[in-house]
Every structure is written in C-alpha cells, then in structure tokens.
mmCIF file of the N, C-alpha and C atoms, coordinates in Angstrom:
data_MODEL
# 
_entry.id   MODEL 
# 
loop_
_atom_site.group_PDB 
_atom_site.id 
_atom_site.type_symbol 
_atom_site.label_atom_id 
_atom_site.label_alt_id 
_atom_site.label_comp_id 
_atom_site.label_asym_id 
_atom_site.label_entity_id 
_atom_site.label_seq_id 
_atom_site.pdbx_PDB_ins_code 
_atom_site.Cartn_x 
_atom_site.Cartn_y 
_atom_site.Cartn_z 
_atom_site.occupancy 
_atom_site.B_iso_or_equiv 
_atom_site.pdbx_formal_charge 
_atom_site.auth_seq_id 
_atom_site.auth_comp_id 
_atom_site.auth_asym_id 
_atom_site.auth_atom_id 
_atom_site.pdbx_PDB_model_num 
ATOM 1   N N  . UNK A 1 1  ? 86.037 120.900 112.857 1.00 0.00 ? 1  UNK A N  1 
ATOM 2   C CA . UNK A 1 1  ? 86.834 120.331 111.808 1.00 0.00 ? 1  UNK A CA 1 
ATOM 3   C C  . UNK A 1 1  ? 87.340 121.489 110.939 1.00 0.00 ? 1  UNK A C  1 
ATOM 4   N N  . UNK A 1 2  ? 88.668 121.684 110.391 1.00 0.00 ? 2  UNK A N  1 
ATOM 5   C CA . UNK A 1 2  ? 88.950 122.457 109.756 1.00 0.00 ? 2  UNK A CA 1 
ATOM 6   C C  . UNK A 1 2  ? 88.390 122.274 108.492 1.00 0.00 ? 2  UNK A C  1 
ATOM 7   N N  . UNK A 1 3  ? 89.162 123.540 107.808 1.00 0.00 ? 3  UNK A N  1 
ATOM 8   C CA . UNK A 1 3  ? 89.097 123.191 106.280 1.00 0.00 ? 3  UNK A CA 1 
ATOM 9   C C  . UNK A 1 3  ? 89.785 122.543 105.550 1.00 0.00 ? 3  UNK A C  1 
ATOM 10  N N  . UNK A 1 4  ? 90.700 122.430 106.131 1.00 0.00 ? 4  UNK A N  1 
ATOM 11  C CA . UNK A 1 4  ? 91.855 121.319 104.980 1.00 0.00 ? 4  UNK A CA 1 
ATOM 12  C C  . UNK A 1 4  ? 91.255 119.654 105.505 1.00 0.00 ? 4  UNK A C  1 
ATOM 13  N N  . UNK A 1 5  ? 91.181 119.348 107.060 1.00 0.00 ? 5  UNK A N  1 
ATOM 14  C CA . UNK A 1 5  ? 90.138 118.148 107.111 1.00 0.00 ? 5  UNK A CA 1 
ATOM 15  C C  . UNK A 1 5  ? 88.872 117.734 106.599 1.00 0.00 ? 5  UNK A C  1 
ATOM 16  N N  . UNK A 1 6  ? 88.633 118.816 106.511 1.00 0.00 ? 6  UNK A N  1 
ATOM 17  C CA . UNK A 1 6  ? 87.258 118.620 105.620 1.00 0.00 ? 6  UNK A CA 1 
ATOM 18  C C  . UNK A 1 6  ? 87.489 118.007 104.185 1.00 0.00 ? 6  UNK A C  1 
ATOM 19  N N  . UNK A 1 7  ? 88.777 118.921 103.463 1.00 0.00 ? 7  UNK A N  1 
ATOM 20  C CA . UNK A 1 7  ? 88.731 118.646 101.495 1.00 0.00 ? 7  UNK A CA 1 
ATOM 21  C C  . UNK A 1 7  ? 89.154 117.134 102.517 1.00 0.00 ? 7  UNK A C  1 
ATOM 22  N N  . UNK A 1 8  ? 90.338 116.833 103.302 1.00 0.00 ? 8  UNK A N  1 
ATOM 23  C CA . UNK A 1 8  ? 90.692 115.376 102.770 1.00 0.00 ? 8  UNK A CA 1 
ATOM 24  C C  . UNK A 1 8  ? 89.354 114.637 103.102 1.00 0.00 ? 8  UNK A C  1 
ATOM 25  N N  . UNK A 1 9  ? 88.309 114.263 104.252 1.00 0.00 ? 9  UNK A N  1 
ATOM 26  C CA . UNK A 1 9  ? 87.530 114.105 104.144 1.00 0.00 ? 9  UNK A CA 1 
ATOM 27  C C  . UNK A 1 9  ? 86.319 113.464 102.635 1.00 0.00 ? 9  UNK A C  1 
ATOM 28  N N  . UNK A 1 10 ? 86.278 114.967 102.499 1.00 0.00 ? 10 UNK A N  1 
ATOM 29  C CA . UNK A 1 10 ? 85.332 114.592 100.949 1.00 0.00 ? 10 UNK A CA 1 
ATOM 30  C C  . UNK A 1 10 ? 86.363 114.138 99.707  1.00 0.00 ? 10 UNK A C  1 
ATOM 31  N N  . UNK A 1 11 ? 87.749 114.635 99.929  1.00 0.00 ? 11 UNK A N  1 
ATOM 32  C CA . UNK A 1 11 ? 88.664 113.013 98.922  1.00 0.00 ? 11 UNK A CA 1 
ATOM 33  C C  . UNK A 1 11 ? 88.624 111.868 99.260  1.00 0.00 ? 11 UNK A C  1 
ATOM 34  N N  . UNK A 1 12 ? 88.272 111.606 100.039 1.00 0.00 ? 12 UNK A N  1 
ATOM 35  C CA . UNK A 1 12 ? 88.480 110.321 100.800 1.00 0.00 ? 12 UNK A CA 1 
ATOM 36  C C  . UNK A 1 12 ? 87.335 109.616 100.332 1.00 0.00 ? 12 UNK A C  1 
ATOM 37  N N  . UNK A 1 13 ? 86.111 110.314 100.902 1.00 0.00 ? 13 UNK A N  1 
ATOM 38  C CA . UNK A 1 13 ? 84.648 109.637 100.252 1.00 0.00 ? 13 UNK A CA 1 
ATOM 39  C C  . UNK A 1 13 ? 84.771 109.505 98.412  1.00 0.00 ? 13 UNK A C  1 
ATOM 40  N N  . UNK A 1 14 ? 85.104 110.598 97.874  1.00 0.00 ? 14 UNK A N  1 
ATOM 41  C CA . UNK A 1 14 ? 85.211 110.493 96.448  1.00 0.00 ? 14 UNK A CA 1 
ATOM 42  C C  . UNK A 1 14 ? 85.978 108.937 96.011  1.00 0.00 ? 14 UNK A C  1 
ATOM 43  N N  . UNK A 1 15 ? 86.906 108.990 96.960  1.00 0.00 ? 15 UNK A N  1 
ATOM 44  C CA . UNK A 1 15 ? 87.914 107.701 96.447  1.00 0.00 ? 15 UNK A CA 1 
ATOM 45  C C  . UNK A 1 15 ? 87.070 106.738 96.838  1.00 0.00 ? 15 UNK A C  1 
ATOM 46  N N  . UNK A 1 16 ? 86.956 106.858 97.722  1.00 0.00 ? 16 UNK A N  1 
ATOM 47  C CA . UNK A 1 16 ? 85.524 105.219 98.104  1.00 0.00 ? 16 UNK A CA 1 
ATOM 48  C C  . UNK A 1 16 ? 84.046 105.076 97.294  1.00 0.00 ? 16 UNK A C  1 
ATOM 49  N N  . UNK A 1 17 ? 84.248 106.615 96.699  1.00 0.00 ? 17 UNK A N  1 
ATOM 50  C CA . UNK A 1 17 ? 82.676 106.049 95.384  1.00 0.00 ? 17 UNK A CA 1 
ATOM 51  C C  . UNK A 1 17 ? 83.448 105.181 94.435  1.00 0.00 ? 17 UNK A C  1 
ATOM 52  N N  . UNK A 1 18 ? 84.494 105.677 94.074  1.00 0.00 ? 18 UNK A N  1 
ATOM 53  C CA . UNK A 1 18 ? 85.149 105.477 92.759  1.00 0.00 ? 18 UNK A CA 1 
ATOM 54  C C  . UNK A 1 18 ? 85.336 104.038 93.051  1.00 0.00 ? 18 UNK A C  1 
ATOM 55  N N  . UNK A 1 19 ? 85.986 103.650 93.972  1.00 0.00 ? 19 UNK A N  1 
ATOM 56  C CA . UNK A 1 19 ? 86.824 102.571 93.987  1.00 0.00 ? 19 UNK A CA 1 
ATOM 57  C C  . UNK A 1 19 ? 85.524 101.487 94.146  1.00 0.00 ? 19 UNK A C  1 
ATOM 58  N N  . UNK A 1 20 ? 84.217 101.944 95.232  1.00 0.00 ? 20 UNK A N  1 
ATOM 59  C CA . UNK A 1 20 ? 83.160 101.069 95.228  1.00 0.00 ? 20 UNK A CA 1 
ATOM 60  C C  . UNK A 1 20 ? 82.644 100.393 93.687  1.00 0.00 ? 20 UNK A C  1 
ATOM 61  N N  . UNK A 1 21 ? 82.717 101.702 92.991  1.00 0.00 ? 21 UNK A N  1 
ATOM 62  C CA . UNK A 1 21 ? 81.728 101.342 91.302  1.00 0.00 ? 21 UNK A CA 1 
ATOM 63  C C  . UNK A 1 21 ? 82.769 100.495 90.476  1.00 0.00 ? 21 UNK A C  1 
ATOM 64  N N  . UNK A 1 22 ? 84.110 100.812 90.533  1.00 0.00 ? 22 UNK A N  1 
ATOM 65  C CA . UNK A 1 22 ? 85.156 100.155 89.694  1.00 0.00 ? 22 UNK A CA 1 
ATOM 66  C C  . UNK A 1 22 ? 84.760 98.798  90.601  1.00 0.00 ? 22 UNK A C  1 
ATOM 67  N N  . UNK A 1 23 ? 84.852 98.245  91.809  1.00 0.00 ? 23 UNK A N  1 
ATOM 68  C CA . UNK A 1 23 ? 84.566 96.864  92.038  1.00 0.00 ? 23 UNK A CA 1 
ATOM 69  C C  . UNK A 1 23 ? 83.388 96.016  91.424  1.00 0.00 ? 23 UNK A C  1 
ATOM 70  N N  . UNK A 1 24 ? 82.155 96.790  91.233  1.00 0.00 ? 24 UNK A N  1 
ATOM 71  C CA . UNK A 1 24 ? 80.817 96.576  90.772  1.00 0.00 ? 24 UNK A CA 1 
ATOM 72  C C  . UNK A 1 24 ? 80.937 96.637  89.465  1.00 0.00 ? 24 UNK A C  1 
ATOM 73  N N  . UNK A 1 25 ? 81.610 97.111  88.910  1.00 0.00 ? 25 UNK A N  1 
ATOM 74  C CA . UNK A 1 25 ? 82.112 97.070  87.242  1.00 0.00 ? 25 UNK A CA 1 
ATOM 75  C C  . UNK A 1 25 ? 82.496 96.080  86.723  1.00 0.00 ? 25 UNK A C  1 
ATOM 76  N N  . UNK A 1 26 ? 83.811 95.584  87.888  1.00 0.00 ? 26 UNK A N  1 
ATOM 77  C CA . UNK A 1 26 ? 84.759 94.258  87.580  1.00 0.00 ? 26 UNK A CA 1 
ATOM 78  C C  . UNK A 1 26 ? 83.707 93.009  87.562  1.00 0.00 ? 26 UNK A C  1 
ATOM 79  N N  . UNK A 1 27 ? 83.235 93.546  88.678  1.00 0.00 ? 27 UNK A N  1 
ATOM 80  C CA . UNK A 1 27 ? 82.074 92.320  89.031  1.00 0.00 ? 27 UNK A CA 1 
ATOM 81  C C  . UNK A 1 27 ? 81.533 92.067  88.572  1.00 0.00 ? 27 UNK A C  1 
ATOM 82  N N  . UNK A 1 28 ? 80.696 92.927  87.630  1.00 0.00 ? 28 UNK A N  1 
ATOM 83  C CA . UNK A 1 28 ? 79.763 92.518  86.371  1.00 0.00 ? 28 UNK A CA 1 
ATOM 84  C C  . UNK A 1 28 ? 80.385 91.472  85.636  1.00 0.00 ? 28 UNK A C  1 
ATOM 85  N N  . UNK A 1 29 ? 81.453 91.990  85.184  1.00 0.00 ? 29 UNK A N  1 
ATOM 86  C CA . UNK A 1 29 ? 82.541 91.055  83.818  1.00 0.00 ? 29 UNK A CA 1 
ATOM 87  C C  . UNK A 1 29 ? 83.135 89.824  84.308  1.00 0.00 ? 29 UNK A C  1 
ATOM 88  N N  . UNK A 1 30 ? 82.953 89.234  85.611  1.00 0.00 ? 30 UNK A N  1 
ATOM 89  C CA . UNK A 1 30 ? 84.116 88.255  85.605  1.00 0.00 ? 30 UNK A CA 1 
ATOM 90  C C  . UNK A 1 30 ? 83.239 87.234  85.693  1.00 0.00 ? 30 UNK A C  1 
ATOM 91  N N  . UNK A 1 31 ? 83.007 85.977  85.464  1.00 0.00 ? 31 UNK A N  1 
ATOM 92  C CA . UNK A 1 31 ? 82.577 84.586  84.938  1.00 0.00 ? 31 UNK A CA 1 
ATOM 93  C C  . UNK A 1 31 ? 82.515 83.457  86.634  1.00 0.00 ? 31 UNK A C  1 
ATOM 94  N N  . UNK A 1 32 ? 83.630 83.589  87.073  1.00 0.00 ? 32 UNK A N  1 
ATOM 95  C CA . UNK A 1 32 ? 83.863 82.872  87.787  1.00 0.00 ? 32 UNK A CA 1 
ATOM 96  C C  . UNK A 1 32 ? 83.769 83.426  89.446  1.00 0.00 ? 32 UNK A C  1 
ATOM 97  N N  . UNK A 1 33 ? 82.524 82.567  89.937  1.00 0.00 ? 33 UNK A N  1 
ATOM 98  C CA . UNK A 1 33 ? 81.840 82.592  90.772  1.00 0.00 ? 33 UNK A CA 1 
ATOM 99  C C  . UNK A 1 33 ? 82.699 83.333  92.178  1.00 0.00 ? 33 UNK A C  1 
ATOM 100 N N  . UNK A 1 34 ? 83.428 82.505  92.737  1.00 0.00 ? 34 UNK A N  1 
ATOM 101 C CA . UNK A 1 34 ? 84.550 82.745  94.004  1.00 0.00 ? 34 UNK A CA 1 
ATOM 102 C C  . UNK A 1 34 ? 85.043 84.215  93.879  1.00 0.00 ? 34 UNK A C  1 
ATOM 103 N N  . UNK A 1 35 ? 85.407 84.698  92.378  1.00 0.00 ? 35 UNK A N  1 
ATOM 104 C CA . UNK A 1 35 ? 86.067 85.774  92.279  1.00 0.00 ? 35 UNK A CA 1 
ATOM 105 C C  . UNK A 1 35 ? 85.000 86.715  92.332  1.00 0.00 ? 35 UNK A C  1 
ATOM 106 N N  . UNK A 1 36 ? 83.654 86.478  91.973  1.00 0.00 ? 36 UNK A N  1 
ATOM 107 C CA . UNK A 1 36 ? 82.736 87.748  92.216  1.00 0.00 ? 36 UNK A CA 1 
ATOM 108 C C  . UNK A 1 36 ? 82.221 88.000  93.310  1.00 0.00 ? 36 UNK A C  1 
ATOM 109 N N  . UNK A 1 37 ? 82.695 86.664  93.999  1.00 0.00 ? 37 UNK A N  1 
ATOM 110 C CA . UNK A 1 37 ? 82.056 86.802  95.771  1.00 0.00 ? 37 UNK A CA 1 
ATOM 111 C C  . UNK A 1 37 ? 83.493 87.805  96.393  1.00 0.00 ? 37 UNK A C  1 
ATOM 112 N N  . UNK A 1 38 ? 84.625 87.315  95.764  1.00 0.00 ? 38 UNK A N  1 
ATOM 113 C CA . UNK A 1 38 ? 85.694 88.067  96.585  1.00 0.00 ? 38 UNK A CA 1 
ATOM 114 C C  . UNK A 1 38 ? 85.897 89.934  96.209  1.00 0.00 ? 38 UNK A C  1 
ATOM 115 N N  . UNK A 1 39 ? 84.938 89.787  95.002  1.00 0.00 ? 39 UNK A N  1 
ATOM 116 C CA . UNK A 1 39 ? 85.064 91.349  94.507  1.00 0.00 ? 39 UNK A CA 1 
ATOM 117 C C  . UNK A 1 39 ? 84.049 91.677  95.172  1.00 0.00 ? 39 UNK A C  1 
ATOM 118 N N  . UNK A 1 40 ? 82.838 91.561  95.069  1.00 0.00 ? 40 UNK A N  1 
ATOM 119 C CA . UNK A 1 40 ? 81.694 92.013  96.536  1.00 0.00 ? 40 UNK A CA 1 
ATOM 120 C C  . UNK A 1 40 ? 81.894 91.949  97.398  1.00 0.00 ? 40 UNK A C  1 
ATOM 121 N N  . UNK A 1 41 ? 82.456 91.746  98.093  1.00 0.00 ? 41 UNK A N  1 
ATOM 122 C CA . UNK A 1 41 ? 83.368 91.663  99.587  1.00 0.00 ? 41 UNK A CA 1 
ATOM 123 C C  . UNK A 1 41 ? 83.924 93.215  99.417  1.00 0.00 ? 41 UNK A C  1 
ATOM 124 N N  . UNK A 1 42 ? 85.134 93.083  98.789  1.00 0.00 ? 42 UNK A N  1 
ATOM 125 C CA . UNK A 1 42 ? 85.259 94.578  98.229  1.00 0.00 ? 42 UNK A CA 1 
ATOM 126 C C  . UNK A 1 42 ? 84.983 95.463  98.164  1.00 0.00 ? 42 UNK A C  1 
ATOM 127 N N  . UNK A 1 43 ? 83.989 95.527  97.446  1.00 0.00 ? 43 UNK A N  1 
ATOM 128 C CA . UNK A 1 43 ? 82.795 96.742  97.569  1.00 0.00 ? 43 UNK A CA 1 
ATOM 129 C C  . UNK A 1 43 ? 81.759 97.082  98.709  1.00 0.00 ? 43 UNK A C  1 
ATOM 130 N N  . UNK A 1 44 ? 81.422 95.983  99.074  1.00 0.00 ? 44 UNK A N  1 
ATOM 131 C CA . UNK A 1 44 ? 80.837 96.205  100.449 1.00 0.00 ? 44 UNK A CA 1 
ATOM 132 C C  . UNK A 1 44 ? 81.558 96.745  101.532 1.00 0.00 ? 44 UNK A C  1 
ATOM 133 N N  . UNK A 1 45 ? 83.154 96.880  101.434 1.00 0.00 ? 45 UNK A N  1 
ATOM 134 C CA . UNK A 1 45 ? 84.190 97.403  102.616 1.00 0.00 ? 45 UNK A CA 1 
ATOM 135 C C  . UNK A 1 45 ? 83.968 98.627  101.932 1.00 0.00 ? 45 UNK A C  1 
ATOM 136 N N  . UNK A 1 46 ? 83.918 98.861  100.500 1.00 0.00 ? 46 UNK A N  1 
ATOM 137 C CA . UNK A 1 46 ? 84.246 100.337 100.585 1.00 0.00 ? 46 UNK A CA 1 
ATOM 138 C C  . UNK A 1 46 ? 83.186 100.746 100.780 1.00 0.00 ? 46 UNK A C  1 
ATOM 139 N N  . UNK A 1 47 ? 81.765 100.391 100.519 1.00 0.00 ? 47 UNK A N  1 
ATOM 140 C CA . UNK A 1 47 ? 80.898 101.194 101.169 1.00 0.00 ? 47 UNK A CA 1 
ATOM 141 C C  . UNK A 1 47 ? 80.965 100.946 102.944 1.00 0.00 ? 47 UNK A C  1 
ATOM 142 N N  . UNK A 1 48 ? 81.462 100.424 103.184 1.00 0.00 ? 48 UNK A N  1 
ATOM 143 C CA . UNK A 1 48 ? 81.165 100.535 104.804 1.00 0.00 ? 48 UNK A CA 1 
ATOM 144 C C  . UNK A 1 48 ? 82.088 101.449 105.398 1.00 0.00 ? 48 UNK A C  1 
ATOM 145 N N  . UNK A 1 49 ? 83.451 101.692 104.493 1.00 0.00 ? 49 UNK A N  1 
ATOM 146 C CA . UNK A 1 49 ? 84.021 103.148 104.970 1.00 0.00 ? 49 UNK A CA 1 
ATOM 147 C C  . UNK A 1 49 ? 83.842 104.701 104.608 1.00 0.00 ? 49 UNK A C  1 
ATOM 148 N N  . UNK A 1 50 ? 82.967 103.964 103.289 1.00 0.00 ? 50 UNK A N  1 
ATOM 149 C CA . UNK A 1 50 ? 81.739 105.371 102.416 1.00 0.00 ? 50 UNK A CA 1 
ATOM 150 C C  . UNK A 1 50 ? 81.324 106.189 104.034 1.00 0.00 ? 50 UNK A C  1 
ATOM 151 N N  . UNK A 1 51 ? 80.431 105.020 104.170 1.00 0.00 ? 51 UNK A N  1 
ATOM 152 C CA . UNK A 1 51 ? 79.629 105.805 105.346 1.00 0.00 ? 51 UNK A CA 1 
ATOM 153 C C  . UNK A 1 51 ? 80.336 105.823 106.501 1.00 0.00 ? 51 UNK A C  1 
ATOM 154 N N  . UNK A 1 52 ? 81.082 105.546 107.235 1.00 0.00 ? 52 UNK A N  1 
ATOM 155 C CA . UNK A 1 52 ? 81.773 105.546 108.240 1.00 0.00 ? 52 UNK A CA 1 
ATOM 156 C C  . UNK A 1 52 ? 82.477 107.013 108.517 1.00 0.00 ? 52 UNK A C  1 
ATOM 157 N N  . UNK A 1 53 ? 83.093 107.465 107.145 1.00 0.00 ? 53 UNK A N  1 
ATOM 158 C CA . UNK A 1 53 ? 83.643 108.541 106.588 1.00 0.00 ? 53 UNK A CA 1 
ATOM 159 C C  . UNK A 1 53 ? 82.766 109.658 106.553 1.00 0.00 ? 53 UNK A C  1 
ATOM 160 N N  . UNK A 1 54 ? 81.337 109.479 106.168 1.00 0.00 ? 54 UNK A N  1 
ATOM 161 C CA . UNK A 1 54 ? 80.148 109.982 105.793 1.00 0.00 ? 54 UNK A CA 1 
ATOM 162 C C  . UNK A 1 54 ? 79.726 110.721 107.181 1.00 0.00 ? 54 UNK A C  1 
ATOM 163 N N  . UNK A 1 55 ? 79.570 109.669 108.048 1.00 0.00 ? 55 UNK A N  1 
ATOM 164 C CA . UNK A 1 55 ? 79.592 109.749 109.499 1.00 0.00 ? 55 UNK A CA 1 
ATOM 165 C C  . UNK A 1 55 ? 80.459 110.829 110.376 1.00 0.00 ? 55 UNK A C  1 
ATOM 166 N N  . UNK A 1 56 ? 81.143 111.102 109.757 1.00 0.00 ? 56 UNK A N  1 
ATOM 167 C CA . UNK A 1 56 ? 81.962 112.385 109.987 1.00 0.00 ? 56 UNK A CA 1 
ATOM 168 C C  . UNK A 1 56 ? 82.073 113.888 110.061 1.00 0.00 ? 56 UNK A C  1 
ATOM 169 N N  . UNK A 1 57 ? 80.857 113.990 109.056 1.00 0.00 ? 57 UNK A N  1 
ATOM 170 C CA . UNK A 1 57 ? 80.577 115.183 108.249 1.00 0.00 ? 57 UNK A CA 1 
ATOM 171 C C  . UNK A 1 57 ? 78.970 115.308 109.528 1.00 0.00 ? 57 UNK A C  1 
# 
C-alpha cells in the first residue's frame, strides 16, 4: 500500500469515527422511538465500515 493510500485510508476511518459518534449524539436527543432505531442503524453501518476499513491496515 502506498503512502498516499494509506493517509486516504486513515481519513476515511477518521470520517467513520466522526460520523459514528455524531449518530450516537443525535441519538441520545431524539424522543421518538422509530427515529432512534433508524439513527442506530446508522451508526452500526459506520462502524461496520470502521472496521472493514480497519481491516485494511
């Protein structure tokens, strides 16, 4: 793997922490049931491309 595959790589994972915790954030705050199942859904994809990505390295 080069080096420039590599940085996009570990941007890639960075964006899938970020984007995982901002779902788990939302999720905390929202009231209504359906919508916190559809935001955990969410987050569970981005961790499953966390590691998928992870899997790489």
């Amino acid at each position: 793997m080069t080096s420039k595959e590599l940085q996009y790589v570990e941007d890639a994972l960075g964006h899938e922490q970020f984007f995982q915790s901002k779902c788990n954030e939302t999720m905390n705050q929202l009231q209504d049931e359906s919508l916190r199942s559809c935001v955990q859904q969410m987050a569970q994809k981005h961790q499953q491309i966390f590691t998928s990505l992870y899997g790489l390295l």
